[in-house]
MIGU-699789 format. One record per atom (N, C-alpha, C): x, y, z. Coordinates in steps of 0.001 Angstrom, whole numbers, padded with zeros to 6 digits, always signed. Example, Ala and Ser with C-alpha at 12.3 -4.5 7.8 and 13.67 -1.06 7.14 Angstrom:
2
+013190-005690+007800 +012300-004500+007800 +013200-003300+007800 +012850-002250+007080 +013670-001060+007140 +012900+000030+007870 
END
This chain:
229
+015198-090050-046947 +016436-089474-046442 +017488-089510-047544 +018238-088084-048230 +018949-088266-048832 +020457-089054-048786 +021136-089527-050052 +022613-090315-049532 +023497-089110-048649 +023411-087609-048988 +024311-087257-048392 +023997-087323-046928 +022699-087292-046231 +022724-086998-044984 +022873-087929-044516 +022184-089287-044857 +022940-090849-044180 +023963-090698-044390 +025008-090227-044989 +026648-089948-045389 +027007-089598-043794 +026714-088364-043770 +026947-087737-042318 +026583-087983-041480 +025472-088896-040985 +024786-089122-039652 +025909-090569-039540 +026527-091368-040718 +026650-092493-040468 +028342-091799-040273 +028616-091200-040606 +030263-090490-040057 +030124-089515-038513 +029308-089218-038243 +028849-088446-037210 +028938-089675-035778 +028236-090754-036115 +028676-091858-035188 +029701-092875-035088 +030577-092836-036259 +031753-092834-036339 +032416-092447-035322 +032465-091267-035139 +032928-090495-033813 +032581-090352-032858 +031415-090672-033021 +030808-090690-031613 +031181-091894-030710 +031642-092966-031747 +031636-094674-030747 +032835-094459-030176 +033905-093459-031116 +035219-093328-030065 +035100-092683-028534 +034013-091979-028592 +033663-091245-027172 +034012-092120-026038 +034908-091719-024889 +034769-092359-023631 +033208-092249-023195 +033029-093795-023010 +031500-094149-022580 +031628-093985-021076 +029918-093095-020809 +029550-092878-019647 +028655-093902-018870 +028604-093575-017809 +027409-094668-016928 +026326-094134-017121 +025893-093203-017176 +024177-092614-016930 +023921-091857-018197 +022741-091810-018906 +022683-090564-019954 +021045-090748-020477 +020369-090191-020875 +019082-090302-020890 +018503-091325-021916 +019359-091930-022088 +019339-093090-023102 +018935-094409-022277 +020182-094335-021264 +020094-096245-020726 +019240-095726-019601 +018985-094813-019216 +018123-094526-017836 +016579-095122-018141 +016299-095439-019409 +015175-096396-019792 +015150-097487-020304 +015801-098152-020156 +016572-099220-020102 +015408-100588-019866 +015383-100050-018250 +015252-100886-017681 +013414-101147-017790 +012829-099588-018442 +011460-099774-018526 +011059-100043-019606 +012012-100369-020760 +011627-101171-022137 +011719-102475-021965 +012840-102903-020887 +012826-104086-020699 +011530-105026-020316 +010852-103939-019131 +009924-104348-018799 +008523-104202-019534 +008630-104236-020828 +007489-104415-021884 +007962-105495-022929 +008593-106163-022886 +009086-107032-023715 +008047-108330-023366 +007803-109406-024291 +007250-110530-024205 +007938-111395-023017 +006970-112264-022362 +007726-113337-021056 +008613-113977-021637 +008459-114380-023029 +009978-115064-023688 +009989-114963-025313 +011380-114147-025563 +011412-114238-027046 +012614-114881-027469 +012144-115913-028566 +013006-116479-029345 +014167-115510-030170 +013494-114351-030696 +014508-113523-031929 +013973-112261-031622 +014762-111043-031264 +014967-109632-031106 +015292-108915-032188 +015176-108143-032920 +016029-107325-033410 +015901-105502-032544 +017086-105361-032919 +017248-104007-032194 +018066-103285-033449 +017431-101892-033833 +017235-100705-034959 +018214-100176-034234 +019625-099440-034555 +020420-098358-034373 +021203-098895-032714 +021544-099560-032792 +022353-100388-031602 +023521-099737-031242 +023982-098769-031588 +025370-098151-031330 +026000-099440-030848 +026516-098944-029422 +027754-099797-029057 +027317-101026-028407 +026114-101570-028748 +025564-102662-028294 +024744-102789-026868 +025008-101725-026291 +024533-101628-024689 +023210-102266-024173 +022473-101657-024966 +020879-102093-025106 +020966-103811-025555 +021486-103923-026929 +021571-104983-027283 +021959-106069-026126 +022715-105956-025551 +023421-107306-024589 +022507-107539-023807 +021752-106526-022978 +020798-107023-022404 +019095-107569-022408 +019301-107491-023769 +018226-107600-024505 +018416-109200-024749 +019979-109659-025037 +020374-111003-025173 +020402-111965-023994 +020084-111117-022837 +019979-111939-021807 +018417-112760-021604 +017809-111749-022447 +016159-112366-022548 +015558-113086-023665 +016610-113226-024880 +016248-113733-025822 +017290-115178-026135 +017192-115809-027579 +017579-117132-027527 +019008-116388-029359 +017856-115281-029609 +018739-114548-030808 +018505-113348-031248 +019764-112196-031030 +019103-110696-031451 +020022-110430-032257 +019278-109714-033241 +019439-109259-034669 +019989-107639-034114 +021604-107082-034044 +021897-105731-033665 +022220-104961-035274 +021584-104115-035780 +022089-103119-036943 +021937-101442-036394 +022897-101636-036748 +023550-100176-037352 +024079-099530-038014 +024047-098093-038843 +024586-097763-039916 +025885-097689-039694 +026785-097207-038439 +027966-096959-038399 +028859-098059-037862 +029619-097789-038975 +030666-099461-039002 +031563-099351-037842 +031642-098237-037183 +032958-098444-036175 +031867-098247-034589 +030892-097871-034951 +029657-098832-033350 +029652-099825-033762 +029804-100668-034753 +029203-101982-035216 +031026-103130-033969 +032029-102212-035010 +033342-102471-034547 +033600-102252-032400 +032821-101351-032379 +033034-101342-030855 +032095-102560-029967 +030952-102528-030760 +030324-103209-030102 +030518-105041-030197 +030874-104970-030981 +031270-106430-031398 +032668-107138-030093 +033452-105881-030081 +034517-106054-029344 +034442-106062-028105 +033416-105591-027539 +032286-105171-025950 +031762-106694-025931 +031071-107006-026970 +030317-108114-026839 +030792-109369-027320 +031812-110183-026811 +032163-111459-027321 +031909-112312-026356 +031084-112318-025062 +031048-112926-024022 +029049-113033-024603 +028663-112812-025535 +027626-112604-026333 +027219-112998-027739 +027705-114766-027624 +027678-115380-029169 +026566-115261-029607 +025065-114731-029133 +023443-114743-029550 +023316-113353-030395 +024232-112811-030050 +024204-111377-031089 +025381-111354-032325 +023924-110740-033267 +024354-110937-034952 +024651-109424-034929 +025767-108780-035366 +026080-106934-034692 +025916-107390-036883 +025374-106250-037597 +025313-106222-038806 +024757-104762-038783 +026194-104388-039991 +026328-102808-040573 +025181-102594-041589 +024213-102043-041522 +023258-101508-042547 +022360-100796-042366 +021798-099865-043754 +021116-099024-043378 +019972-099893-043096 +018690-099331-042348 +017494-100394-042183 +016984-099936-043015 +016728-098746-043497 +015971-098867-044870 +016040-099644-045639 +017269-100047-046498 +017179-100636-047256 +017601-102737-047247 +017539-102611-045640 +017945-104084-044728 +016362-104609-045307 +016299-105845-045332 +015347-107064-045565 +014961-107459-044551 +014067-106629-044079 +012619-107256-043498 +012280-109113-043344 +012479-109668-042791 +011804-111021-042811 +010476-111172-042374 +009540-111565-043021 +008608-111995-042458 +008087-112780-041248 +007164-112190-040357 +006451-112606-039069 +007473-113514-038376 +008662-112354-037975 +009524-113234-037598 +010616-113268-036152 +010348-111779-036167 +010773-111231-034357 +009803-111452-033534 +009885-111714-032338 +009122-111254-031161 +008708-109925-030392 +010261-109307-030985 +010090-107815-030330 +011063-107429-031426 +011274-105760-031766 +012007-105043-032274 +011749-103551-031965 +012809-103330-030917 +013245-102138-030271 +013836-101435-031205 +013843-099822-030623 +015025-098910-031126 +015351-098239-030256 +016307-097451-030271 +016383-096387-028928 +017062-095165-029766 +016853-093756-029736 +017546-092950-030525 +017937-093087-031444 +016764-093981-032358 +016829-093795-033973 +016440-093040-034885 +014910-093521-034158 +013884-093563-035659 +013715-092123-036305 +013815-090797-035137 +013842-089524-035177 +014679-088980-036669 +015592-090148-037063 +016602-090120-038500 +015936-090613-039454 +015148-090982-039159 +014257-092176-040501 +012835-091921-040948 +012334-092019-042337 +011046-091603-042422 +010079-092709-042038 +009418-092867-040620 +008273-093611-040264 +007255-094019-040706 +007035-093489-041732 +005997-094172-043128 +006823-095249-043884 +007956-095251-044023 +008249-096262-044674 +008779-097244-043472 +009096-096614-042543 +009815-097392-041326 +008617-098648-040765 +007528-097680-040427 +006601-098587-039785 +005929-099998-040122 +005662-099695-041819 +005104-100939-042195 +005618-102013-042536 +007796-101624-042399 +008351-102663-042418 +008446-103788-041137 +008031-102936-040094 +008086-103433-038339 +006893-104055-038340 +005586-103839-039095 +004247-104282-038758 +004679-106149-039740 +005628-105925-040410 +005368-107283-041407 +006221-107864-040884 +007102-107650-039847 +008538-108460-039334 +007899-108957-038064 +007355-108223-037265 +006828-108804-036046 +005987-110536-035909 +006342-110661-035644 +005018-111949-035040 +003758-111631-034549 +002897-112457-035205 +001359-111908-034280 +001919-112300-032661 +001834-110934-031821 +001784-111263-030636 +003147-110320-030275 +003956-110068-031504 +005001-109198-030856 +005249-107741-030503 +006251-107446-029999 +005688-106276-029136 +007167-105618-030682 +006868-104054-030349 +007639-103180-030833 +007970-102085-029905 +009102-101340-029100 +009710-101007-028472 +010167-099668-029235 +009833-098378-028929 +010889-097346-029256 +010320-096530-028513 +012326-096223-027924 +012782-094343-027268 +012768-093857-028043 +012366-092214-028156 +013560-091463-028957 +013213-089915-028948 +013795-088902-029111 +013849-087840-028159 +012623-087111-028673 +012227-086249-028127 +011054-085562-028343 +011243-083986-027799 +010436-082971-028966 +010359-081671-028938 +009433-081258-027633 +009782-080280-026923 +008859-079826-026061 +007825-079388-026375 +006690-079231-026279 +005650-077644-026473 +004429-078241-025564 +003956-076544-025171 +003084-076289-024112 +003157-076496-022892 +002756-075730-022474 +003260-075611-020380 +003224-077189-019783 +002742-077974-020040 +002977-079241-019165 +004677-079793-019781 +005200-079543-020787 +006405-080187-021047 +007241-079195-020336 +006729-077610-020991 +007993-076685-020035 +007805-076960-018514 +007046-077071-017635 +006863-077950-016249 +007540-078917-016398 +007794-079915-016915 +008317-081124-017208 +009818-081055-017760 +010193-080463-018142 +011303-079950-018446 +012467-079128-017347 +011320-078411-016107 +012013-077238-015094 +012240-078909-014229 +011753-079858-014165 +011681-081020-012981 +013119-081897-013517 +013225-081492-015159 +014208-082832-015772 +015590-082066-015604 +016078-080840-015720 +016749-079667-015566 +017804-080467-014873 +017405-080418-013554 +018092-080328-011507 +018489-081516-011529 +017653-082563-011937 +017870-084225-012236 +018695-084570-012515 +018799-083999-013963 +020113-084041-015075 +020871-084045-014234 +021345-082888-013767 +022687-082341-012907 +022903-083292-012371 +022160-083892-010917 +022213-084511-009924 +022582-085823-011077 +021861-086332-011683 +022661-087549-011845 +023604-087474-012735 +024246-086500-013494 +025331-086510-014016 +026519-086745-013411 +026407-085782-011544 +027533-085683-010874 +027588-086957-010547 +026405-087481-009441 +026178-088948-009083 +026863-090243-009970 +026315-090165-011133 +026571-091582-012104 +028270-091112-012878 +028036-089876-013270 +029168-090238-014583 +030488-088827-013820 +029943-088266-011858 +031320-087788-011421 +031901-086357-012177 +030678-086125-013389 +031175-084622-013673 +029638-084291-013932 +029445-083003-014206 +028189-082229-014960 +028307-081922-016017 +028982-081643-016392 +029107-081766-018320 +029581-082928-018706 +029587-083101-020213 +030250-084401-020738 +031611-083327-021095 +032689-084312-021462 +033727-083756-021894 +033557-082517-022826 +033996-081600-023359 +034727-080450-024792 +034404-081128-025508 +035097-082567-026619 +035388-083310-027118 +034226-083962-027400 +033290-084533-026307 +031975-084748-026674 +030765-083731-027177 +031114-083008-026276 +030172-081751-026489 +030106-081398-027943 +031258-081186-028618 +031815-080512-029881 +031035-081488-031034 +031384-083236-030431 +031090-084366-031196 +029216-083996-031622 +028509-083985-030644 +027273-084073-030222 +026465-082690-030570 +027169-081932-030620 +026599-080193-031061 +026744-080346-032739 +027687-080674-033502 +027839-081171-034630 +026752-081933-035085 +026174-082727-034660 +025213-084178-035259 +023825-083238-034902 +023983-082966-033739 +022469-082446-033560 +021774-081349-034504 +022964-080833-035044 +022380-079683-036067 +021642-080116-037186 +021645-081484-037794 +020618-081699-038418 +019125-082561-038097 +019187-082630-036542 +018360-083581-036052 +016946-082816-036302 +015827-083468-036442 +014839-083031-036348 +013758-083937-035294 +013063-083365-034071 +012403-084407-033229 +010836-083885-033733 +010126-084917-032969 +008741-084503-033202 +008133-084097-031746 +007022-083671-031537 +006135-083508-030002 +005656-084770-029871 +005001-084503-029039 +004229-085717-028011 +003129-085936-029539 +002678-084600-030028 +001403-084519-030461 +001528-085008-032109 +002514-084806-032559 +003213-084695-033742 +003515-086840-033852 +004017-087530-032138 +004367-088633-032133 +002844-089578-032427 +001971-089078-031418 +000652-089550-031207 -000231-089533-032905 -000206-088530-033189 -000425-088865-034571 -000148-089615-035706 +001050-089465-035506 +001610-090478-036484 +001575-091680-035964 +002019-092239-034686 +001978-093873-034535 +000728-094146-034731 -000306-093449-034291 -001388-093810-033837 -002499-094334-034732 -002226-093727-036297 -002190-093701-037784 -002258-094680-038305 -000727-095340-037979 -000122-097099-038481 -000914-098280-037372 -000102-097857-035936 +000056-098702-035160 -001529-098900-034076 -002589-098993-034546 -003505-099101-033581 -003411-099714-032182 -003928-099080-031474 -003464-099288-030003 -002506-098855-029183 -001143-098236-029983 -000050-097823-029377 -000161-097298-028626 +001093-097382-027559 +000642-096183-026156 +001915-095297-026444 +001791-094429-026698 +003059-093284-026707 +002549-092470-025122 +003942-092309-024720 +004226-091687-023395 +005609-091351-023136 +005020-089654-022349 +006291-088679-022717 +006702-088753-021206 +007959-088830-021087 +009112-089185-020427 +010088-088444-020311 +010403-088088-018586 +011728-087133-018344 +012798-087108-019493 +013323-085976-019495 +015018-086171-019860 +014785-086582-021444 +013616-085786-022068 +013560-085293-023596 +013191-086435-023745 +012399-087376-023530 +012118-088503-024532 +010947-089031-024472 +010305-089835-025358 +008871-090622-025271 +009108-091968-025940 +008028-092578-025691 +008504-094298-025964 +006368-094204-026265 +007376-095529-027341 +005601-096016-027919 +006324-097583-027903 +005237-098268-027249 +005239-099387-026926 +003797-099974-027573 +003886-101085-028582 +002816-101813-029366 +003038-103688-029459 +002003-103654-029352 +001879-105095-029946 +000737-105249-030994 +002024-106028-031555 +000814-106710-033017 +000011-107780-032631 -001272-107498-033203 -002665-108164-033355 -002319-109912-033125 -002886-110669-032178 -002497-112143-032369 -003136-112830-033343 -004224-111735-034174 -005078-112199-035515 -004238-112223-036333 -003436-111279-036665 -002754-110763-037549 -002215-112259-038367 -001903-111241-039704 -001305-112479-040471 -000928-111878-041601 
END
């Protein structure tokens, strides 16, 4: 990834952390099913691209210490300020590329609407050497449609949207202001397919289960080898 485009993705969420935060969005609506792949007890978390900590806090309710990074210093700044009722979280500004890996040393390390920014060849084999034999690895993150079972899957996520936009966050659009924020960033996003995901994890991470999920997204959920070493 070149400096200029981390330049912009990391000013792009800049603005984005000023956004009035919503209750519902296809982000935390899985929340609750990453949670439920996590180890029965982890000592040390880290969590990849933490924005405003959301994920993170509750991630601290299950752990003893989580490691939150992110490139953008003013999510780093919001979230820090969200989270002071949360002395187990370390909120630290950096790119993960070039962040230090510790050895066999998380239990779990999530992302949620990251990695889609990052090249996964270099990403992955830093997660395979940080984990603990036995730890799990956790990532959302949005995914390209193709072929009639996603466009099916897509006409079902449509009506949903709506309904819980009005339901949770009381309007159907997000604000002008967001919209404008979010149409901006997305123009350089690039996602992958189901088929495009499956390949590639499947490559590094033996065993992974990638599975595609309402409301644009798929999650690959792994654990490292308890041989491993």
């Amino acid at each position: 990834m070149s400096d200029q485009l981390t330049q912009k993705i990391q000013q792009d969420f800049d603005r984005i952390a000023l956004l009035q935060p919503v209750q519902w969005n296809h982000n935390n609506h899985y929340h609750s099913f990453l949670l439920k792949q996590l180890p029965p007890h982890c000592e040390k978390i880290l969590d990849i691209g933490c924005g405003t900590g959301v994920f993170s806090r509750l991630l601290a309710q299950r752990a003893d210490q989580v490691t939150a990074v992110d490139l953008s210093p003013k999510m780093i700044e919001v979230a820090q300020q969200q989270s002071q009722s949360y002395p187990n979280i370390d909120f630290q500004v950096a790119d993960i590329l070039q962040w230090q890996f510790p050895v066999e040393y998380f239990d779990a390390i999530a992302s949620i609407a990251t990695v889609h920014h990052l090249p996964l060849e270099v990403l992955l084999p830093k997660i395979q050497t940080a984990l603990k034999p036995g730890g799990k690895f956790l990532i959302l993150d949005l995914v390209k449609s193709e072929g009639i079972q996603d466009i099916l899957s897509d006409a079902v996520a449509v009506p949903l949207h709506l309904t819980l936009q009005l339901l949770k966050n009381k309007r159907l659009r997000p604000t002008p202001e967001a919209i404008a924020v979010w149409q901006e960033h997305g123009s350089t996003d690039k996602y992958l397919t189901r088929s495009q995901a499956k390949q590639i994890y499947l490559k590094s991470l033996t065993g992974a289960k990638i599975t595609k999920h309402l409301f644009w997204r798929y999650s690959v959920v792994w654990e490292k080898s308890l041989a491993a070493s």
